[in-house]
N, C-alpha and C positions, 0 to 999 in steps of 0.2 A: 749377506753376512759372511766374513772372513770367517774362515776355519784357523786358529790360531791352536798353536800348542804352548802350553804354561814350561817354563823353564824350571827346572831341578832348581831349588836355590843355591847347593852343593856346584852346579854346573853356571851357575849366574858367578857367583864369588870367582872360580877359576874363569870365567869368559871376562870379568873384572878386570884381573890381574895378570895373566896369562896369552890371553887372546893377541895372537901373527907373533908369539915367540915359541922358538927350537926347546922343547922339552920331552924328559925323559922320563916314560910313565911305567912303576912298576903294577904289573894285574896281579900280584900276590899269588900268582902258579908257581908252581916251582918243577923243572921238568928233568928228569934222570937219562943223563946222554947215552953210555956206555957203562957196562961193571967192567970195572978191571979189578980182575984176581977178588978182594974181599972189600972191594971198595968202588962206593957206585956215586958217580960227582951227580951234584945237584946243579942246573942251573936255572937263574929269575928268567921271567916271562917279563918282557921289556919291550916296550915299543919308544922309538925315539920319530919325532917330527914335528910339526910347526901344527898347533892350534888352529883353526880357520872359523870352527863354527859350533855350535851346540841348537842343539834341539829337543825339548821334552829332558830324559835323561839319557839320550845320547851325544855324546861328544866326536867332532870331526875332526881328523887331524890327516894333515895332507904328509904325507911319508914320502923318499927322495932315494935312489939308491943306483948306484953306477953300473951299466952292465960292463962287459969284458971287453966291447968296443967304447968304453968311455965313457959313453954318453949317458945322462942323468934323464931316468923313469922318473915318474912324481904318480904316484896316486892317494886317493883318498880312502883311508880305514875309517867304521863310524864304531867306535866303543860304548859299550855299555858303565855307564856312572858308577855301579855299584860294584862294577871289578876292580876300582882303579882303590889302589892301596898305597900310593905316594905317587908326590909328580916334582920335578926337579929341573931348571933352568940344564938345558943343554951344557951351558958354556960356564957354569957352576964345577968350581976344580974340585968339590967332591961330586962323585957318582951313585945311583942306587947301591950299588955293591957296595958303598961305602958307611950306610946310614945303619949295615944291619954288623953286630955282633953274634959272632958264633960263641958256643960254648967253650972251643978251645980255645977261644983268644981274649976269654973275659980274665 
């Protein structure tokens, strides 16, 4: 008997539509870099990379990133489903930072 694991339906729909393309997932963190003087910047918890796999309710996404000699690392993150709070085509000319309205710019 195979040991199988039942798919997130949430994670069946994105391996639908999404699966072997570059996207840009926000996890709904929000992380405080530096205070400067009375003002302390907020930024999103973002992961960017290419879809490859799900399982259960984790999602794989293979990640890409240049070191100082050039050359392109790839490894694999496995995220948990229920952190992911938007996901957005890479190559989409709006970005996360674009989907969210602050209060001073409504």
């Amino acid at each position: 008997m195979k040991n199988e694991i039942t798919l997130n339906p949430y994670l069946a729909g994105i391996m639908n539509y999404l699966k072997d393309q570059k996207v840009e997932i926000f996890l709904g963190d929000m992380q405080a870099v530096a205070k400067l003087s009375d003002i302390e910047p907020q930024l999103k918890s973002i992961v960017v990379g290419t879809i490859i796999d799900a399982m259960g309710d984790c999602l794989v996404i293979e990640c890409e990133k240049k070191n100082q000699a050039g050359h392109i690392i790839k490894g694999k993150i496995y995220l948990n489903a229920w952190q992911i709070k938007t996901i957005c085509l890479f190559n989409n000319p709006l970005y996360s930072k674009d989907f969210f309205s602050y209060e001073h710019e409504v």
